[in-house]
TIRO-2110 file (N, C-alpha, C; in Angstrom, 1 decimal):
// TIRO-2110
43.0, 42.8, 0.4, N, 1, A
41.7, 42.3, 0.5, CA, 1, A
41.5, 41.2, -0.6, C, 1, A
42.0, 41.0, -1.8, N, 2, A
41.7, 40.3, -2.9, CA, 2, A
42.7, 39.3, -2.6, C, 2, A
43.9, 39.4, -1.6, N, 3, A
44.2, 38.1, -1.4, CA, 3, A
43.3, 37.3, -0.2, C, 3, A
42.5, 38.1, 1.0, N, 4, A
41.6, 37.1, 1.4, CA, 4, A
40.4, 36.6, 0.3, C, 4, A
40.1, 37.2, -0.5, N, 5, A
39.0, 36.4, -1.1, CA, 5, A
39.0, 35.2, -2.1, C, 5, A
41.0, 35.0, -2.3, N, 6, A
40.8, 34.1, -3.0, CA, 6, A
41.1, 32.9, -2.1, C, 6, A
41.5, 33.5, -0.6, N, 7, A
41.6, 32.3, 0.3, CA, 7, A
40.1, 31.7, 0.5, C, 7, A
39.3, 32.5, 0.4, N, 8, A
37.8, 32.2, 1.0, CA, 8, A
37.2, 31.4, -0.2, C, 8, A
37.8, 31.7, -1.2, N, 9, A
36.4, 31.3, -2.8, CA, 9, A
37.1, 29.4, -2.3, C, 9, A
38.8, 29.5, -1.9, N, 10, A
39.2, 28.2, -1.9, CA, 10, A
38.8, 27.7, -0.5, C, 10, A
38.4, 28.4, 0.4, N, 11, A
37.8, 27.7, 1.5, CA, 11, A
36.5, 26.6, 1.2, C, 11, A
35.7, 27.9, 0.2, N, 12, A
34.2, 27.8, -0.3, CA, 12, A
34.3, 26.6, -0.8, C, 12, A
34.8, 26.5, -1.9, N, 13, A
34.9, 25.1, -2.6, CA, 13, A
35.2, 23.8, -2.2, C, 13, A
35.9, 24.0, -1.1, N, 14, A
36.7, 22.9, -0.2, CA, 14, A
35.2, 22.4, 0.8, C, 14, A
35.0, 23.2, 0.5, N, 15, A
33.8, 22.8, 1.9, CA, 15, A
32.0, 22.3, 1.1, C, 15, A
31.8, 22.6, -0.2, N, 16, A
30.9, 22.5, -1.1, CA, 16, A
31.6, 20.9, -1.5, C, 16, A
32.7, 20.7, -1.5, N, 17, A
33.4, 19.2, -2.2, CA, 17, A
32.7, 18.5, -1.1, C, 17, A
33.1, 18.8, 0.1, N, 18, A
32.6, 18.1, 1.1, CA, 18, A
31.2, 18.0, 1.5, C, 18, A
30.6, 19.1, 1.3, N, 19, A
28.8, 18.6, 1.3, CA, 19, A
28.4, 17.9, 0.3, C, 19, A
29.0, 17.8, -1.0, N, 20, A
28.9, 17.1, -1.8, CA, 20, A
28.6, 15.4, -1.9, C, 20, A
29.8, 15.3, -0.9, N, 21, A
30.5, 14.0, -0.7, CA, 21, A
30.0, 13.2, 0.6, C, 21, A
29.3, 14.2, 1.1, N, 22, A
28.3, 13.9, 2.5, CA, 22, A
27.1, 13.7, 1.9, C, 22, A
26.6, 14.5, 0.6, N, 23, A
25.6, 14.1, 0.6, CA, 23, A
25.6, 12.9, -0.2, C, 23, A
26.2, 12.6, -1.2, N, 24, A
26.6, 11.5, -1.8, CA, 24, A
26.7, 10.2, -0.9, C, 24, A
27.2, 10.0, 0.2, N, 25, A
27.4, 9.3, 1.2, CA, 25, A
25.7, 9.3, 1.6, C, 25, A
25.3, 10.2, 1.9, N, 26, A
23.8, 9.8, 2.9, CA, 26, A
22.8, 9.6, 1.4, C, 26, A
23.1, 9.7, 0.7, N, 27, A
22.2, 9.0, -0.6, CA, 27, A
22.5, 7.5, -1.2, C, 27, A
23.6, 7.2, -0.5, N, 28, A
23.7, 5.6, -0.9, CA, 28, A
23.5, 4.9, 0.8, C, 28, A
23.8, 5.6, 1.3, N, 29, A
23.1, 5.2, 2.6, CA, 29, A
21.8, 4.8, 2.6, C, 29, A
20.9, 5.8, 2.0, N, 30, A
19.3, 5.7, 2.6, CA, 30, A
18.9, 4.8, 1.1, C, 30, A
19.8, 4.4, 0.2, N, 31, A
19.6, 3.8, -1.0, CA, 31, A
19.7, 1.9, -0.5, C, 31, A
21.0, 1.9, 0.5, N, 32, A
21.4, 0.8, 0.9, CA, 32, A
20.1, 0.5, 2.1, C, 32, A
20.3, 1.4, 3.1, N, 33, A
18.8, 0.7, 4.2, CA, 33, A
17.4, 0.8, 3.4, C, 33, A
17.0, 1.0, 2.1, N, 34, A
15.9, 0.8, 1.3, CA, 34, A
16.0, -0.8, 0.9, C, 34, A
17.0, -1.1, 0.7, N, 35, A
17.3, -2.5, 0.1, CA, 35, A
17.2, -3.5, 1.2, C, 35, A
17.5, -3.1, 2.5, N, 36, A
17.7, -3.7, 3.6, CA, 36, A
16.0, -4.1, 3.9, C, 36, A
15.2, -3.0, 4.0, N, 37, A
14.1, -2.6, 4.6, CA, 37, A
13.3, -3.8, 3.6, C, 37, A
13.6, -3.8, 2.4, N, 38, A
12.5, -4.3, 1.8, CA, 38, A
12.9, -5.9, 1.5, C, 38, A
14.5, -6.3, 1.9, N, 39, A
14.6, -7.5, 2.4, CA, 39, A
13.9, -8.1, 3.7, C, 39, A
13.7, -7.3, 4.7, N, 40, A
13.3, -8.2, 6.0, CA, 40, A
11.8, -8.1, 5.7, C, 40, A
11.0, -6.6, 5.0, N, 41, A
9.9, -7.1, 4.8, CA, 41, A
9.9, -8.3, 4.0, C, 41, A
10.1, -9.0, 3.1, N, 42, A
10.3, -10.1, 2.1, CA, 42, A
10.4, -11.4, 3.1, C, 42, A
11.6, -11.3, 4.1, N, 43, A
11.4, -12.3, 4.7, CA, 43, A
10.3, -12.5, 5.9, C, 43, A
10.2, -11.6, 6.6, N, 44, A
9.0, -11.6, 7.4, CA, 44, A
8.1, -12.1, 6.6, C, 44, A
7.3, -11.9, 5.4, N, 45, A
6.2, -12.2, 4.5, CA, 45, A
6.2, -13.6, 4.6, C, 45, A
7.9, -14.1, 4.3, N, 46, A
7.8, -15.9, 3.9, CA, 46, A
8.2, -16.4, 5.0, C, 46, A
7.7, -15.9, 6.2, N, 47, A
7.9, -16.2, 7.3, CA, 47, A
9.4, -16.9, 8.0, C, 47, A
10.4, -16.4, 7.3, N, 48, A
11.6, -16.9, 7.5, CA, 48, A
12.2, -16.7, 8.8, C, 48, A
11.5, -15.5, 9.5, N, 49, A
11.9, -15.1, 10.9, CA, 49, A
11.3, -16.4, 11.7, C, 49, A
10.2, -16.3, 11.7, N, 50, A
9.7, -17.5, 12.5, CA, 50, A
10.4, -18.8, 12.2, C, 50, A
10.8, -19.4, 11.3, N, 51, A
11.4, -20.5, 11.3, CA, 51, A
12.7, -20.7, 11.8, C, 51, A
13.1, -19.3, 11.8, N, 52, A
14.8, -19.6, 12.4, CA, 52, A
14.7, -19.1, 13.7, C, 52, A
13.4, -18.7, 14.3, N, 53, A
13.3, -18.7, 15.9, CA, 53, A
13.8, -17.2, 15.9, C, 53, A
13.9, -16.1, 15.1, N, 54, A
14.7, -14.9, 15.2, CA, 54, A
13.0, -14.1, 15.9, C, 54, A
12.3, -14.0, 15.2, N, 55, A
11.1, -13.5, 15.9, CA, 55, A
9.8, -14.7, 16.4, C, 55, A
9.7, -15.0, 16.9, N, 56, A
8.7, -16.5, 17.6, CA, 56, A
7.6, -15.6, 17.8, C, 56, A
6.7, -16.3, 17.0, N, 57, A
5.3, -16.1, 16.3, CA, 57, A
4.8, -16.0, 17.8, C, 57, A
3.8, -15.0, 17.9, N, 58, A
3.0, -15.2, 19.4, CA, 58, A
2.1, -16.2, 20.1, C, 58, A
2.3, -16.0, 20.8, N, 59, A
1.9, -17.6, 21.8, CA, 59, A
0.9, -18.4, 21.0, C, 59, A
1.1, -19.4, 21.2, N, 60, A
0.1, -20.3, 20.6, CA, 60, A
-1.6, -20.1, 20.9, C, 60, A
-2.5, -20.3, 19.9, N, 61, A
-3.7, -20.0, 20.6, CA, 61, A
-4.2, -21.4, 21.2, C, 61, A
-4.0, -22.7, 20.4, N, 62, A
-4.3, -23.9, 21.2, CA, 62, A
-3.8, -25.0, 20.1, C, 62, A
-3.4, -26.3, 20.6, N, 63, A
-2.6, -27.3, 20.2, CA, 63, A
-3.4, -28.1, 19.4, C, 63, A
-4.6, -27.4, 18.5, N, 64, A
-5.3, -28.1, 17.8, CA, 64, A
-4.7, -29.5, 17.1, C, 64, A
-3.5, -29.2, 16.3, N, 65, A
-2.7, -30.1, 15.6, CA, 65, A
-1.5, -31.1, 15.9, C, 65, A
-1.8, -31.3, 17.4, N, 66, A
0.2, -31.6, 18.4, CA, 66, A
-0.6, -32.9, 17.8, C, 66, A
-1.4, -33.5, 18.1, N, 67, A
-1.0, -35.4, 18.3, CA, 67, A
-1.4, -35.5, 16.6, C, 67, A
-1.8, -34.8, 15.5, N, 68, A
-1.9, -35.5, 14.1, CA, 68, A
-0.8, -34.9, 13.4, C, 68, A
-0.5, -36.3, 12.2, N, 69, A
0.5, -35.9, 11.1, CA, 69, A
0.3, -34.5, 10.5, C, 69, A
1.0, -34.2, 9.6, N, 70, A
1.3, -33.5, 8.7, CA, 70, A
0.0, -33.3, 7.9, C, 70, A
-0.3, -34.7, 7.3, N, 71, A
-1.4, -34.8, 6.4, CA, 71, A
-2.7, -34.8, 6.5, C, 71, A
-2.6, -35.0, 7.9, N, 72, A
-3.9, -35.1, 8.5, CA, 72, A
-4.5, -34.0, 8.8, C, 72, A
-3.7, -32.9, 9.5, N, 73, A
-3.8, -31.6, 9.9, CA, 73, A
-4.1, -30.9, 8.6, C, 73, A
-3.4, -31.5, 7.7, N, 74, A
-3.6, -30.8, 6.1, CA, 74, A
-5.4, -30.8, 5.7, C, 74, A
-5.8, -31.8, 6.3, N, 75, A
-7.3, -32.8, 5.7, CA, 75, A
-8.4, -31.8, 7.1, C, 75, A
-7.7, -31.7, 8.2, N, 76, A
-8.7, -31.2, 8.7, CA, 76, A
-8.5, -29.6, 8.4, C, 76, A
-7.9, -29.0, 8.2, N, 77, A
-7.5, -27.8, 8.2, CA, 77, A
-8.3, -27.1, 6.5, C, 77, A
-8.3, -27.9, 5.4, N, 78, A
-9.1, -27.9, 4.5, CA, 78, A
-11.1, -28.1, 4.5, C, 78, A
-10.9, -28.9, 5.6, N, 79, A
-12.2, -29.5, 5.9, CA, 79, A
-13.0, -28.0, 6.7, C, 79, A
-12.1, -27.5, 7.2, N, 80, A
-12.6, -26.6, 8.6, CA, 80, A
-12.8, -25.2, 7.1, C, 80, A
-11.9, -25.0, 6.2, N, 81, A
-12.1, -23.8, 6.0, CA, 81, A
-14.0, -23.6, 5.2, C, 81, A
-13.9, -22.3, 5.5, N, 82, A
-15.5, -22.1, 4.6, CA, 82, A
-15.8, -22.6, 3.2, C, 82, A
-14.8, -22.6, 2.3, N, 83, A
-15.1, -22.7, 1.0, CA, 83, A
-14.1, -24.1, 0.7, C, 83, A
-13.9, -24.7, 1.6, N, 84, A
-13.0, -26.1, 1.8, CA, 84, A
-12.0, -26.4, 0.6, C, 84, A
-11.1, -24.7, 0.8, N, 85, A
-10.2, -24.7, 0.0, CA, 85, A
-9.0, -23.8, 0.6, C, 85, A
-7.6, -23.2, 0.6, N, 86, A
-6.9, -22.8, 0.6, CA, 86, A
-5.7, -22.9, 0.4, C, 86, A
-4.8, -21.8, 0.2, N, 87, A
-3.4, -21.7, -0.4, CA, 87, A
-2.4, -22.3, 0.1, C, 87, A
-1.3, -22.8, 0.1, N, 88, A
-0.5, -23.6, 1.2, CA, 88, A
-0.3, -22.3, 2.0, C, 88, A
0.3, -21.2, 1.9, N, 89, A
0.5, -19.9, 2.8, CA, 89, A
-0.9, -20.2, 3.9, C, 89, A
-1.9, -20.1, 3.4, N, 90, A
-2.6, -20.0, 5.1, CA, 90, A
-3.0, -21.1, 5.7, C, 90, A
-2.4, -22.4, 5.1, N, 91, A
-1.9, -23.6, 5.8, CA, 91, A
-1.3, -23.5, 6.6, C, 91, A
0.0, -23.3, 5.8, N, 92, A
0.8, -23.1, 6.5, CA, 92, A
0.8, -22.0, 7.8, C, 92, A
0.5, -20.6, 7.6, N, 93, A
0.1, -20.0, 8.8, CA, 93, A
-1.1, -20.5, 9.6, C, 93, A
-1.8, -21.7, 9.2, N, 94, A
-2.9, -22.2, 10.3, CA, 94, A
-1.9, -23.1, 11.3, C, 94, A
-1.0, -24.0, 10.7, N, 95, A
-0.5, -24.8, 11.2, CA, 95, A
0.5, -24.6, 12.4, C, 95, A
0.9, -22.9, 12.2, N, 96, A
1.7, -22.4, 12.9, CA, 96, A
1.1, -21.8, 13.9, C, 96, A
-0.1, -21.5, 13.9, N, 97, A
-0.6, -20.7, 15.2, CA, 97, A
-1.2, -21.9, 15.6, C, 97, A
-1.6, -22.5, 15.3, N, 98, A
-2.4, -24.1, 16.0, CA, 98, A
-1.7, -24.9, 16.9, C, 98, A
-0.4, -24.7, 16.7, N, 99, A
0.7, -25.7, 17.9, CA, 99, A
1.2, -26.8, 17.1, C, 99, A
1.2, -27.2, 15.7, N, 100, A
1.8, -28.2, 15.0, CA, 100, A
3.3, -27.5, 15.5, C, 100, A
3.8, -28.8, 15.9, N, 101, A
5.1, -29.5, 16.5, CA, 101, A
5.8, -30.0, 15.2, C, 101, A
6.9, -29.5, 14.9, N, 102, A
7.7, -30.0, 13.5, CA, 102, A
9.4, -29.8, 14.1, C, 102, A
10.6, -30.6, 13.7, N, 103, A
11.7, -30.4, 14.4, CA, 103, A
12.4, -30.0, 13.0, C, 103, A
11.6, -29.2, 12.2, N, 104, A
12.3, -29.3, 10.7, CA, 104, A
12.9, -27.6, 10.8, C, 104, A
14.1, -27.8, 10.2, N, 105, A
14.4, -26.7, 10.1, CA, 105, A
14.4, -25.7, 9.2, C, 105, A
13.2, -25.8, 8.1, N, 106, A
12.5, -25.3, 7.5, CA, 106, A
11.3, -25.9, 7.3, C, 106, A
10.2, -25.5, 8.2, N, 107, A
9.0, -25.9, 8.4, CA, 107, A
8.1, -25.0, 7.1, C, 107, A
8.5, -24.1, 6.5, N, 108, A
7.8, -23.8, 5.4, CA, 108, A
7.7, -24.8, 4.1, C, 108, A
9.2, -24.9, 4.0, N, 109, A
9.4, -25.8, 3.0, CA, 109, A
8.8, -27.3, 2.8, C, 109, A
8.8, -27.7, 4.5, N, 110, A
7.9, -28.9, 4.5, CA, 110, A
6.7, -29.2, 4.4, C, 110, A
6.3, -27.8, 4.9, N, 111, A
4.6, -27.7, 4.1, CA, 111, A
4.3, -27.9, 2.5, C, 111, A
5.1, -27.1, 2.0, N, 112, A
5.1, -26.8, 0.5, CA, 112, A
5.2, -28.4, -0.1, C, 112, A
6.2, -29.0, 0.7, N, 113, A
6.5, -30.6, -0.2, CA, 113, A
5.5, -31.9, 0.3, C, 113, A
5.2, -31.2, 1.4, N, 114, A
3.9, -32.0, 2.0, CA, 114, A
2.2, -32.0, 1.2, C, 114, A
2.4, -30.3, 0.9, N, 115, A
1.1, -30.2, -0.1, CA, 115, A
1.8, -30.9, -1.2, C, 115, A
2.5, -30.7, -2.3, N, 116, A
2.8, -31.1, -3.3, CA, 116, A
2.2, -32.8, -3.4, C, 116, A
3.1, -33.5, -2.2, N, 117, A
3.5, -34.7, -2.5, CA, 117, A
1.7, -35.2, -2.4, C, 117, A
0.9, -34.9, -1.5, N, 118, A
-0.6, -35.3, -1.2, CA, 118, A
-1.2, -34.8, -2.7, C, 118, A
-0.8, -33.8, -3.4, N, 119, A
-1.1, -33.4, -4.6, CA, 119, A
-1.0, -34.8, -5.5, C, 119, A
0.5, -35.4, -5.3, N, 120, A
1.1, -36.3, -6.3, CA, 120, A
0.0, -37.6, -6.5, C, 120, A
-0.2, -37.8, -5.3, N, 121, A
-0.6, -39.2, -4.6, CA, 121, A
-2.6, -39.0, -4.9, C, 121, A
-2.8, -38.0, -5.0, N, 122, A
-4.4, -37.8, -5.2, CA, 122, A
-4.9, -37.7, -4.5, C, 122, A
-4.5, -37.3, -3.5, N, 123, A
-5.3, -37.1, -1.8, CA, 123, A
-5.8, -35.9, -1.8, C, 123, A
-5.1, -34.9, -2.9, N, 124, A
-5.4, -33.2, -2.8, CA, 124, A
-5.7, -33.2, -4.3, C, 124, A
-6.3, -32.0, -4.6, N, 125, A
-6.5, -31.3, -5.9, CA, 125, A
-5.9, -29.9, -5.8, C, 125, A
-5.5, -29.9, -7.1, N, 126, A
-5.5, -27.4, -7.3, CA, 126, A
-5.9, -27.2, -8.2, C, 126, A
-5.6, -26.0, -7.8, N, 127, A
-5.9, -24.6, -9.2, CA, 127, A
-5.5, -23.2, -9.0, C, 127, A
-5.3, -22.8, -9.9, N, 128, A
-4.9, -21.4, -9.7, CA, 128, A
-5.9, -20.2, -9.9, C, 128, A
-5.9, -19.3, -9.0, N, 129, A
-7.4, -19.2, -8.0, CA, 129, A
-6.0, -17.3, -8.3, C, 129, A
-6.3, -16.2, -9.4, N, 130, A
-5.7, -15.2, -9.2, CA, 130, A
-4.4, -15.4, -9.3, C, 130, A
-3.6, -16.0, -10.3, N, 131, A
-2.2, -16.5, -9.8, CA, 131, A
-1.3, -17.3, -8.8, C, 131, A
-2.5, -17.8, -7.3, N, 132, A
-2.3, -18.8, -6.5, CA, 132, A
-2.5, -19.7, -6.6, C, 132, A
-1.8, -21.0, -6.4, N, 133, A
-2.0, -22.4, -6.4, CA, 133, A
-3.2, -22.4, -5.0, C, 133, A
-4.5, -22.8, -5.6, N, 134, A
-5.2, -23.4, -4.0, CA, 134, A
-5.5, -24.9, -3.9, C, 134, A
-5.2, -25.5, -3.0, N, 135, A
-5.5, -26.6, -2.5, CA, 135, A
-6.9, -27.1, -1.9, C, 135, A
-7.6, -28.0, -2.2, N, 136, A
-8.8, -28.5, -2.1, CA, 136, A
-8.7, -30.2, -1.8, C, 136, A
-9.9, -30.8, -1.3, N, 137, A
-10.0, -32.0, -0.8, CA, 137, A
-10.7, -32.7, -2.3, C, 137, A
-10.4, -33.3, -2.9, N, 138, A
-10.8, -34.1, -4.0, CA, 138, A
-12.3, -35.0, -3.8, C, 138, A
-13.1, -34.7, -4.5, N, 139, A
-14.8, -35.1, -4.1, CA, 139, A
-14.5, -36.9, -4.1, C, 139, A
-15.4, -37.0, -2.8, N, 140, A
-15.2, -38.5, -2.8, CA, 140, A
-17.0, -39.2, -3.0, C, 140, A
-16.6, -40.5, -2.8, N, 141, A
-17.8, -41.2, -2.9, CA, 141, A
-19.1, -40.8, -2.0, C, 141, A
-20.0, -40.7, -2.8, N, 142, A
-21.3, -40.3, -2.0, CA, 142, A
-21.5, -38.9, -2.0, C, 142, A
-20.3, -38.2, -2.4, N, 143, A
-20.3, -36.5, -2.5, CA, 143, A
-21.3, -36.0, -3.7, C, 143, A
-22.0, -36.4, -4.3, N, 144, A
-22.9, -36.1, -5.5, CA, 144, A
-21.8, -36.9, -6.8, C, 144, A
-21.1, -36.3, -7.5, N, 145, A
-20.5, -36.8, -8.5, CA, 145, A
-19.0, -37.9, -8.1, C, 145, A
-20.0, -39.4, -8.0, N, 146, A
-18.7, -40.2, -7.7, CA, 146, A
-17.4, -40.4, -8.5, C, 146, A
-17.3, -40.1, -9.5, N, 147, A
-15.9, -39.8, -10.4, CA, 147, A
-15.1, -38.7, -10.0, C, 147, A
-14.1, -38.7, -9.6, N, 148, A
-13.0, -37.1, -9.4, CA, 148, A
-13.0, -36.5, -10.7, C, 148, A
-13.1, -35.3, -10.6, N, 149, A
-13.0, -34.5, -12.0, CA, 149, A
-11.2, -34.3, -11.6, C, 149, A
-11.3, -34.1, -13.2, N, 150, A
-9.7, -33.9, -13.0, CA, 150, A
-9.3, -32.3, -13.0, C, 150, A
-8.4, -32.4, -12.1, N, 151, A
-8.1, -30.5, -11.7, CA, 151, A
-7.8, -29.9, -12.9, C, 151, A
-7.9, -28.8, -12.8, N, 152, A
-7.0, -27.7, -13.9, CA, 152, A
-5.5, -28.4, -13.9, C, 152, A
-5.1, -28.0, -15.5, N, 153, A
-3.6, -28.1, -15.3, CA, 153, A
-3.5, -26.7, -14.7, C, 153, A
-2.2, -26.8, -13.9, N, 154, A
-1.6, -26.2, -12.8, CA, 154, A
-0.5, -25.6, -13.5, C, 154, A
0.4, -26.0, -14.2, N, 155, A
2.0, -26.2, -14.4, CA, 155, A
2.3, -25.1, -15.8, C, 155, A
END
């Protein structure tokens, strides 16, 4: 009888190594699809699916923006908002449900360098509004105070 039980204590252990090692395995598993999970959230957020055509944003609601530039869509899209300001993000997602037409193969990034560059040139103003850069239309003539105030430093 005591030679089955030392066969069984070495079954026991043989088989404990192995739950072990299973569980070890399904703990870097659910460790690895945690890292996965919180990549595609990350890229869905910066819209990276839509730009590579992997998930195509749902149908357009109407082609507000097909026949104007970049900048122009930039000027009415500021003009239209309530407080005639916003972040390049919901620019950028305005411009994307609107039907702006772009053959760029990062249409985020051309936003971003589109705001900047209208930033450069004085066409735009910012400020950091909570840690966001927000974009605004710079007060023009006849707007009450005809001098542009100069924005916040940003940088």
């Amino acid at each position: 009888m005591k030679e089955h039980d030392g066969d069984l204590k070495i079954l026991a252990r043989k088989y404990s190594d192995q739950i072990h090692a299973l569980e070890n395995q399904l703990a870097e598993a659910k460790r690895r699809l945690a890292v996965v999970t919180e990549a595609v959230e990350l890229l869905t957020k910066e819209g990276i699916f839509e730009q590579a055509g992997l998930f195509p944003i749902s149908t357009q609601i109407s082609e507000k923006y097909k026949d104007m530039s970049m900048s122009e869509a930039i000027e009415v899209i500021l003009e239209s908002m309530p407080i005639h300001k916003a972040s390049a993000r919901t620019v950028l997602l305005e411009l994307q449900r609107n039907g702006f037409k772009s053959a760029s193969k990062n249409f985020k990034r051309d936003v971003y360098t589109r705001l900047f560059r209208l930033e450069e040139k004085g066409k735009l103003d910012s400020k950091k509004e909570k840690g966001i850069k927000i974009y605004y239309l710079p007060k023009r003539e006849g707007e009450g105070n005809a001098e542009r105030q100069a924005p916040e430093d940003t940088r």
